[in-house]
C-alpha positions as CSV (number, residue, x, y, z in Angstrom):
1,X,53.0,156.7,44.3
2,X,55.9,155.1,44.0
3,X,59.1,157.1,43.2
4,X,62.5,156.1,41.3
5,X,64.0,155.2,44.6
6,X,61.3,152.5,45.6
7,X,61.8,151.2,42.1
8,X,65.3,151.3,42.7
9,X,65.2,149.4,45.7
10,X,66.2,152.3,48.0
11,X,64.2,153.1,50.7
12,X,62.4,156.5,50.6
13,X,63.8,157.2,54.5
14,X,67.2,156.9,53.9
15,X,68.3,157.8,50.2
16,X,70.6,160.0,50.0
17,X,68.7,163.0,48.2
18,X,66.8,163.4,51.4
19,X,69.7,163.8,53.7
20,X,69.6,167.2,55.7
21,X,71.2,170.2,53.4
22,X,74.7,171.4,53.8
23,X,75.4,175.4,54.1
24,X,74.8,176.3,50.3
25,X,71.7,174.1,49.9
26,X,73.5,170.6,49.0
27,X,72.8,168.0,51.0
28,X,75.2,166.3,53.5
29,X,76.6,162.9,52.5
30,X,74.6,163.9,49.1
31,X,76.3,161.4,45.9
32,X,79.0,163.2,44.1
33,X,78.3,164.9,41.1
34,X,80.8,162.6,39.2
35,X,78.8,159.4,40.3
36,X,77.2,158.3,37.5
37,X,73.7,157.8,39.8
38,X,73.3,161.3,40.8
39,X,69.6,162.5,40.6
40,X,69.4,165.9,38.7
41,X,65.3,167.4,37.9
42,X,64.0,169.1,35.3
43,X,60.8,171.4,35.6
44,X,59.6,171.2,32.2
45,X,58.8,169.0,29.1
46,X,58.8,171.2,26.1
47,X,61.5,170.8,23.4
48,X,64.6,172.3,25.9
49,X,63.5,170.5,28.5
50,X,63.7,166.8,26.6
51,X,67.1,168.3,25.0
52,X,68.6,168.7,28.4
53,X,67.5,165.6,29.6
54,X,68.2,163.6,26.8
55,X,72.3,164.9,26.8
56,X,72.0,164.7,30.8
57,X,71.5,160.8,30.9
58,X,73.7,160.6,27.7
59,X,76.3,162.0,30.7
60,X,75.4,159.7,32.9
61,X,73.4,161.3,35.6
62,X,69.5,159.9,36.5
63,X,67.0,162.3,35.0
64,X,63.4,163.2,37.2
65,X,60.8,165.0,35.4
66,X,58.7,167.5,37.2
67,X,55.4,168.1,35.4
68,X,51.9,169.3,35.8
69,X,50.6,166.6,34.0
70,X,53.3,163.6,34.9
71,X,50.8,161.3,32.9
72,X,49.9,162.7,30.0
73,X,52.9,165.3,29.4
74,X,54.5,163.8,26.0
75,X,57.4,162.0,25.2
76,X,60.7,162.2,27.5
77,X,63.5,160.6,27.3
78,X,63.5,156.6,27.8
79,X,64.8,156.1,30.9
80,X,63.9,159.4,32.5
81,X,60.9,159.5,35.1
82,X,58.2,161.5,35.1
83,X,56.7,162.9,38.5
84,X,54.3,166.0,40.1
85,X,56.5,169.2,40.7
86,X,56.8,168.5,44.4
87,X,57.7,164.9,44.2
88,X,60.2,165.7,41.8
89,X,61.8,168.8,43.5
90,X,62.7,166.6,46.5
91,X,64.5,163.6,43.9
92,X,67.6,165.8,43.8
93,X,69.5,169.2,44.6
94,X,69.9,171.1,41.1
95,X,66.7,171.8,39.7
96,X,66.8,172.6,36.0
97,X,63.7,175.3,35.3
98,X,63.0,175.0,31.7
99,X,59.8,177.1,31.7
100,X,58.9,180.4,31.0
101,X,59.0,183.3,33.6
102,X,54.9,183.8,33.3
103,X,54.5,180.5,34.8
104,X,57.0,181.1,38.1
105,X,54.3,182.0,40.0
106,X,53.2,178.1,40.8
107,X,57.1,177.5,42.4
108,X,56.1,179.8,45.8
109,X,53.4,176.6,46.5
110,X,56.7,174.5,46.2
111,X,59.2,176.9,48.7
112,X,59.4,174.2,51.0
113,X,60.3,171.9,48.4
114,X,62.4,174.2,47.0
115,X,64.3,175.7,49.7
116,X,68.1,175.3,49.8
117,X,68.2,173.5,46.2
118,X,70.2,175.1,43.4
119,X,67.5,176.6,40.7
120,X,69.3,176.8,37.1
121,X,67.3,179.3,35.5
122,X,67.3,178.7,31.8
123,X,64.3,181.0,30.6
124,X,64.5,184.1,28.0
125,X,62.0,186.6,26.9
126,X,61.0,186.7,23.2
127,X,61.8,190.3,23.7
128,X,64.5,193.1,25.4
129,X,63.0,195.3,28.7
130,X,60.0,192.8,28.7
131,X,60.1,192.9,32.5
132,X,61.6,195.3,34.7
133,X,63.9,192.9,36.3
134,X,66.0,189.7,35.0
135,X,64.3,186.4,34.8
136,X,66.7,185.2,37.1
137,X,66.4,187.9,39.9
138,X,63.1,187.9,39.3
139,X,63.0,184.2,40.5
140,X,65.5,184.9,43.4
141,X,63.5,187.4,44.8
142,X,60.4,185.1,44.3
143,X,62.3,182.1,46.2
144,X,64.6,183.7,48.5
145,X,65.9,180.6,50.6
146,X,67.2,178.7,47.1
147,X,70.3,179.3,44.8
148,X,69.6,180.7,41.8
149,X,72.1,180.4,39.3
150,X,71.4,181.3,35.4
151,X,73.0,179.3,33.2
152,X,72.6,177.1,29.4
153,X,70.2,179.8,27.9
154,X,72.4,180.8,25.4
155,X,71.7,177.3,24.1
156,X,69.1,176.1,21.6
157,X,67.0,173.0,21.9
158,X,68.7,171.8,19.0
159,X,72.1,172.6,20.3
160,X,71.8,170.3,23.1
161,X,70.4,167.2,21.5
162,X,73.4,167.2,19.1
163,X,76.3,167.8,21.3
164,X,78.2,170.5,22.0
165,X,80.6,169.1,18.7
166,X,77.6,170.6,16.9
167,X,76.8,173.5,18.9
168,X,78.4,176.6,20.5
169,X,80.7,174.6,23.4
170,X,80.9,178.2,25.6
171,X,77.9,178.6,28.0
172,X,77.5,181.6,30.4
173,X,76.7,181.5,34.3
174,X,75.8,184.2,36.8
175,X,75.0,183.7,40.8
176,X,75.3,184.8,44.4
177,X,76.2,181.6,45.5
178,X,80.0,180.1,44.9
179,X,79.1,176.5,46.1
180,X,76.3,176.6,43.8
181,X,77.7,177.6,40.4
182,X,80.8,175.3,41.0
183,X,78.0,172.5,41.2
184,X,76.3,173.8,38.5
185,X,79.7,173.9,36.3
186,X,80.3,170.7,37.0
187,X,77.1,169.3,34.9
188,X,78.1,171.7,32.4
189,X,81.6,170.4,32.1
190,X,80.3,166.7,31.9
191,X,78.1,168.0,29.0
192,X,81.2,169.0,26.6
193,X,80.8,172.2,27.5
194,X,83.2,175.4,28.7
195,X,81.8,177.8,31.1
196,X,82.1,181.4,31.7
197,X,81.6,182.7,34.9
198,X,79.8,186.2,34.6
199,X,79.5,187.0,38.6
200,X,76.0,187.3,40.7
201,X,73.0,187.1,39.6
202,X,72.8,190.4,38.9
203,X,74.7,189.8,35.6
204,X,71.9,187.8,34.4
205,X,70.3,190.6,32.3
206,X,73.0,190.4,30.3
207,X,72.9,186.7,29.7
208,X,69.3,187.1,28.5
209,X,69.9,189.7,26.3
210,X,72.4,187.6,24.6
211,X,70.0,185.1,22.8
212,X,68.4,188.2,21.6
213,X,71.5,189.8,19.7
214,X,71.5,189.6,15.7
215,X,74.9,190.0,14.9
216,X,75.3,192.5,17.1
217,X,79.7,193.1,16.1
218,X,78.5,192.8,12.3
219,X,76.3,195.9,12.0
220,X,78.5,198.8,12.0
221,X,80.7,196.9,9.4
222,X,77.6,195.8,7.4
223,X,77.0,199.6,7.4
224,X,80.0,201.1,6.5
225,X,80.2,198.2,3.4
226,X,76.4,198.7,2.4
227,X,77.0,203.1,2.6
228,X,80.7,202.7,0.7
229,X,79.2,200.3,-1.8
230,X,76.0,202.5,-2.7
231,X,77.6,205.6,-3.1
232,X,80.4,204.1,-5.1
233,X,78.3,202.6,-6.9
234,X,76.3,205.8,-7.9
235,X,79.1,207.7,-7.9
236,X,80.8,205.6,-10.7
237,X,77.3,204.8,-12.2
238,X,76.9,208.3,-13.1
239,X,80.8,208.8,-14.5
240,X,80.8,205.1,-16.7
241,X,77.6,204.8,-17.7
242,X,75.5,208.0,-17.4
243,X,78.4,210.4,-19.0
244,X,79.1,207.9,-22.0
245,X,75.3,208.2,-22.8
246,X,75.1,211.8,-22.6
247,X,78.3,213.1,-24.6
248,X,78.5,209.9,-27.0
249,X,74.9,208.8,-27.5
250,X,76.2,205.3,-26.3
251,X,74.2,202.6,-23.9
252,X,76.7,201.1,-22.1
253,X,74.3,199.9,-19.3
254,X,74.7,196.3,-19.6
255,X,78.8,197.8,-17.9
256,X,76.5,197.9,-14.6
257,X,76.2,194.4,-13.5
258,X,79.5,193.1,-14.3
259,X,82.0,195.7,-15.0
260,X,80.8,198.7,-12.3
261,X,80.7,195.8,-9.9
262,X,84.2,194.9,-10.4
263,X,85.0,198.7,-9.8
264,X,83.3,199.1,-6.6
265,X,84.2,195.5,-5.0
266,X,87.6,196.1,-4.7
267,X,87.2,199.6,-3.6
268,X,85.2,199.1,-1.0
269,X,87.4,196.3,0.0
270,X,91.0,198.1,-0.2
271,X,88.8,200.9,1.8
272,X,87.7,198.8,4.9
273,X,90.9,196.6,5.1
274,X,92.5,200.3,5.7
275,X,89.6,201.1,8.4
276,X,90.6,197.6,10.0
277,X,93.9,199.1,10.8
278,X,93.5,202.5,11.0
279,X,91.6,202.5,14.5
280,X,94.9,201.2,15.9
281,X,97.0,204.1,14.7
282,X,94.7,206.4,15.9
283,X,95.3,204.7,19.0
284,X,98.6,204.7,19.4
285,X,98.4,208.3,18.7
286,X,96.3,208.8,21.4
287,X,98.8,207.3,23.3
288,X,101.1,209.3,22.7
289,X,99.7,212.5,22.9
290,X,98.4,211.2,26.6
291,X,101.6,210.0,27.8
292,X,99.8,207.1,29.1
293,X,97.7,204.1,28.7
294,X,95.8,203.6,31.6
295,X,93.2,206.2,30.4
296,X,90.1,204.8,28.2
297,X,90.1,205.4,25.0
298,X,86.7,207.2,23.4
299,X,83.7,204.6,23.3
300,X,83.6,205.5,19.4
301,X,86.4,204.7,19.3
302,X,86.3,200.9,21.6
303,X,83.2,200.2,19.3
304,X,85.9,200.8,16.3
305,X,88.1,198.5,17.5
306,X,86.3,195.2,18.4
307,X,84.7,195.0,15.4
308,X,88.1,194.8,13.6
309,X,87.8,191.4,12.7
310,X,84.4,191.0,11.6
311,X,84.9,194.6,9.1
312,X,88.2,192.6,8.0
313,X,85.9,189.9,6.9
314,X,83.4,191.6,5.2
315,X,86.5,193.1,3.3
316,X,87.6,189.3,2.1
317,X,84.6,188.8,1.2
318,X,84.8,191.7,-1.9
319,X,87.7,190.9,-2.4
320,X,86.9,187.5,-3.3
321,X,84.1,188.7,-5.2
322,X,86.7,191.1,-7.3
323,X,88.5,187.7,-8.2
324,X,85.6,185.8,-9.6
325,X,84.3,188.8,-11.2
326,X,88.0,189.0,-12.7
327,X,88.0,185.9,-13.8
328,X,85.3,186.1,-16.0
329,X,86.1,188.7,-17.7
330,X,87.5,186.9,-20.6
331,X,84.2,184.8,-21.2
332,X,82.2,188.1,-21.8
333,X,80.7,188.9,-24.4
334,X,81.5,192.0,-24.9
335,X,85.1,191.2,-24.2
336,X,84.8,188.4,-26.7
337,X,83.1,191.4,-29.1
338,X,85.8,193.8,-29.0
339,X,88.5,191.0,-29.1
340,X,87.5,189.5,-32.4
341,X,86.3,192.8,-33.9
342,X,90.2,194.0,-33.1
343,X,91.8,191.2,-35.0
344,X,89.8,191.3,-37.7
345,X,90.1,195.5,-37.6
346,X,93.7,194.6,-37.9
347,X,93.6,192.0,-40.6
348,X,91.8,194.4,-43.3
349,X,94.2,197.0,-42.1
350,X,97.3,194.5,-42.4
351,X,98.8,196.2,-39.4
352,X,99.8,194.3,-36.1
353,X,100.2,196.2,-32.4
354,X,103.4,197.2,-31.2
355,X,104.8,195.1,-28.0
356,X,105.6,197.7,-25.5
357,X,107.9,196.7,-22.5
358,X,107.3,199.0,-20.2
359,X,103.1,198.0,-20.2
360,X,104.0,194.3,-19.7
361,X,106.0,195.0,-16.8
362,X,103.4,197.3,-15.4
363,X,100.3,194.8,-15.8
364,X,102.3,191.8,-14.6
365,X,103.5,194.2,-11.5
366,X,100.1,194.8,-11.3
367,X,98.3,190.9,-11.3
368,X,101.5,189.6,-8.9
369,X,100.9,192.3,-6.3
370,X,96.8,191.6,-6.3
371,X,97.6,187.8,-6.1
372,X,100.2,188.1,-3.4
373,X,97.5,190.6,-1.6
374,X,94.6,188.3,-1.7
375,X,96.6,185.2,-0.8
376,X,98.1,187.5,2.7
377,X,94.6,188.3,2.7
378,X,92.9,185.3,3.0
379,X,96.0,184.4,5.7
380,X,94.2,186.9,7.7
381,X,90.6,185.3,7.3
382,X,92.0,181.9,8.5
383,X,93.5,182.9,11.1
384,X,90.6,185.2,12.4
385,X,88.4,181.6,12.7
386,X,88.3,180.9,16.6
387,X,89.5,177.2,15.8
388,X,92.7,178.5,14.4
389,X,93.5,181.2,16.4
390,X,93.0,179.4,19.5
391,X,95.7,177.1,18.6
392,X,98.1,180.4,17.8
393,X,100.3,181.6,20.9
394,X,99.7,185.5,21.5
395,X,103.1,186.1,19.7
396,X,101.8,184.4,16.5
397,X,98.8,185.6,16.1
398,X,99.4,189.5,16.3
399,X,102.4,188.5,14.5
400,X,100.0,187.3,11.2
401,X,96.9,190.0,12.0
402,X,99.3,193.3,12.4
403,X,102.6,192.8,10.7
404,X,101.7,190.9,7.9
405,X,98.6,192.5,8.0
406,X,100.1,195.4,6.8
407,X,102.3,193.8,4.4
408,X,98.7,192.8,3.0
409,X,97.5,196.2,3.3
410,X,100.4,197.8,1.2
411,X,100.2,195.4,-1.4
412,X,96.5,195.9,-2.2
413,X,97.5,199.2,-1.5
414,X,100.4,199.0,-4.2
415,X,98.3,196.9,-6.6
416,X,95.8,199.9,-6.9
417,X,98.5,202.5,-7.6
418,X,99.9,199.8,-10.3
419,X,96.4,199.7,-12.0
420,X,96.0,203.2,-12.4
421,X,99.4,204.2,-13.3
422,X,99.7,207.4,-15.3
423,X,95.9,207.6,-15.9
424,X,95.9,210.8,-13.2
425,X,97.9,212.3,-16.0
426,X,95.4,212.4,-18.8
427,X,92.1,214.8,-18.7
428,X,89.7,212.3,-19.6
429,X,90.2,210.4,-16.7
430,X,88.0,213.5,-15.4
431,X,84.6,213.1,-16.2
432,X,82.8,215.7,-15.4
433,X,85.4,217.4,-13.2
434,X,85.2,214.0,-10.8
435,X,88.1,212.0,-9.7
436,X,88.4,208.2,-11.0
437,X,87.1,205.8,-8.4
438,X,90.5,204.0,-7.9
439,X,92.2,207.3,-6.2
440,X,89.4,208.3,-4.1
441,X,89.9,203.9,-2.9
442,X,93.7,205.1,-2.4
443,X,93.5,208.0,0.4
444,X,92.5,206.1,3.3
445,X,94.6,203.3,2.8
446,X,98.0,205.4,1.8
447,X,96.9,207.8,5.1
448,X,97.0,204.6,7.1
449,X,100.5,203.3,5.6
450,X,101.7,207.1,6.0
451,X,101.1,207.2,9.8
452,X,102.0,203.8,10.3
453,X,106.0,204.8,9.0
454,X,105.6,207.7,11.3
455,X,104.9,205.4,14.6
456,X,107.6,202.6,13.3
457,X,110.3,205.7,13.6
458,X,112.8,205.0,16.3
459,X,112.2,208.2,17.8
460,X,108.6,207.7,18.3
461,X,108.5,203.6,18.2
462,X,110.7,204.0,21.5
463,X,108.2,206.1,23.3
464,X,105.6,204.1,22.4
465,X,106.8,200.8,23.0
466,X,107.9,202.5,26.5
467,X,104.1,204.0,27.2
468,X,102.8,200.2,26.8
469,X,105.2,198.8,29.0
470,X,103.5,201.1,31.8
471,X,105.7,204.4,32.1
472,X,103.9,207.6,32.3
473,X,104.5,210.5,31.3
474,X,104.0,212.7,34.6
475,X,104.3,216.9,33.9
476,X,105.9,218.8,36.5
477,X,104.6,220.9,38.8
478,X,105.2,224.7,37.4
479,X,106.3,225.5,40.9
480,X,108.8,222.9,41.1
481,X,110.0,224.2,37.6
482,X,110.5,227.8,38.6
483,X,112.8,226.6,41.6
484,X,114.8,224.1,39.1
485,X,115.2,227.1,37.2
């Protein structure tokens, strides 16, 4: 059989693919990896396996299918050959194995075909623990004499056939061999793509647990909204609706989907835009109290703190439901109801409502400050985007996320103090001996501002600001003490 060489015109003896290997399986005098005629394989021809070669001659490079079937193994790519495994394994030095780990077994035929070449491992497993041992050492171990380097498996079939414009741009790589991953991060690079070198191919585990996260920095914030939102929600469910229906006879239950929403959406979201910042304090008290900062901080407490920006999210996101729920307030009906049946109350009475100064100030006082908080606010969201904050200099972006973040903080703070006012004064605001949801939404945050004024006093700001430039705070030795003394 004839292979893309003959066709090529290149004599099977002397083309450079062939040539003897160098130390980490390349082959001497081998074509550059920036020649647009370099030979790169593929073992495989499901749906990755077309992807990758269909962006791989898009790149440039000369595409050899390795298949069990080479004529009857679907559709490849036009211009891409299709060959038996061995054939192919000899058309070029990086081997691309897009098949799944049960069939491995067939490559130990092919180890002296395969010996010396780089083997991209690009497999999964449908599930964690599946095996006791990565894919990728698994396949080391199975093919000692080749490089095995794990690499593009935290990319979809469909992510490769549209372009890394359309899909994630970051790939990972793992393996024992230097030589080999550079080579192998070159093809990524000429694919659009950025790589992340992860170490030896020990790492790999990691990499294939990757594809099998869900979210894995959104659950404990998708907890602590979903807890804080039910009991909220019950909790204000049994002093609105259920309390009005036992000591005045009255259904108000049509209150639940529009009005009892509005109440626990912005609690909630006041609540966890204090819990984004509140993990930092507690830091920096720990700091303190240490002397140090080159101890670890608890792993609740790690966990805490690199999900800030995904619980600061889920905060916009009630917050924004607060201000369309506000906004159509005035297209109610009920609010249309009690409107109309006010004026005319008024008109058969032939009385008019006093203008009072003092509430005017207070409920313009209290829309500015929720307006000016949810504009900061969305400030924050933007620049939490990777696209944005990439394009931010370290100075700038803690500059928006923790000073203005607490501006943002206190003004949603402020804006929920404004709303209640003096209502703590009155006893009905006591239902049942409970405390009106808007002051239980105020303790965390006004705990978070309070400590926050305690760190940003000059006393305690210089020793802090000192601690994270690297001094220590070193005790002395009691015996050195008495002699001082």
């Amino acid at each position: 059989m004839e292979t893309a060489d003959n066709l090529n015109g290149v004599s099977k003896e002397v083309k450079p693919e062939c040539l003897p290997l160098g130390p980490m399986g390349a082959k001497e005098g081998a074509v550059s990896p920036h020649s647009r005629e370099e030979s790169l394989c593929i073992f495989g021809t499901g749906d990755l396996g077309r992807s990758l070669g269909h962006r791989l001659f898009q790149s440039g490079y000369r595409v050899v299918y390795g298949s069990r079937r080479p004529d009857s193994c679907g559709p490849v790519p036009q211009g891409a050959q299709v060959l038996n495994h061995a054939e192919a394994a000899q058309s070029s030095r990086i081997i691309f194995l897009c098949i799944n780990r049960e069939h491995y077994s067939f490559l130990q035929a092919l180890a002296p075909q395969l010996n010396g070449k780089v083997l991209v491992d690009v497999s999964n497993n449908p599930e964690k623990d599946m095996f006791p041992e990565a894919n990728a050492v698994y396949l080391q171990r199975l093919l000692p004499e080749a490089y095995v380097v794990k690499a593009l498996n935290t990319l979809s079939a469909w992510g490769l056939q549209n372009g890394p414009s359309d899909a994630n741009r970051q790939t990972f790589i793992c393996g024992d061999s230097a030589e080999a991953k550079q080579a192998v991060s070159e093809v990524c690079t000429r694919l659009g793509l950025s790589v992340l070198d992860r170490g030896g191919v020990g790492a790999s585990r990691e990499l294939e647990d990757f594809p099998l996260q869900l979210f894995p920095m959104w659950k404990l914030p998708m907890r602590i909204a979903v807890g804080l939102s039910g009991a909220f929600f019950f909790y204000l469910l049994i002093r609105d609706v259920i309390y009005t229906y036992v000591y005045e006879g009255k259904d108000v239950s049509f209150r639940i989907l529009v009005s009892l929403a509005n109440k626990v959406f912005p609690i909630v979201s006041l609540i966890m835009l204090a819990l984004c910042y509140l993990p930092g304090v507690m830091a920096a008290l720990l700091q303190l109290h240490r002397g140090t900062k080159y101890r670890r901080f608890p792993d609740w407490l790690d966990r805490w703190m690199l999900c800030r920006k995904q619980m600061g999210l889920v905060a916009l996101a009630l917050a924004s439901l607060h201000v369309l729920y506000t906004l159509i307030i005035p297209i109610r009906y009920y609010v249309r109801y009690r409107i109309g049946a006010g004026i005319i109350s008024q008109a058969l009475k032939n009385q008019t409502t006093e203008f009072f100064n003092i509430l005017a100030w207070r409920t313009d006082s209290y829309y500015s400050m929720g307006v000016l908080g949810f504009a900061l606010f969305i400030l924050l969201g933007i620049t939490s985007l990777p696209s944005v904050s990439n394009a931010l200099s370290w100075r700038e972006f803690s500059f928006i996320q923790s000073k203005l973040g607490y501006v943002t903080l206190f003004l949603c703070t402020l804006h929920g103090y404004l709303y209640g006012w003096d209502k703590f004064l009155h006893l009905y605001s006591y239902k049942w001996y409970t405390l009106p949801g808007y002051m239980l939404s105020l303790v965390v945050p006004t705990v978070v501002l309070g400590l926050k004024l305690l760190l940003l006093l000059p006393c305690v700001d210089r020793r802090l600001t000192r601690i994270r430039r690297g001094w220590e705070h070193t005790p002395q030795d009691p015996s050195v003490q008495k002699l001082l003394i």
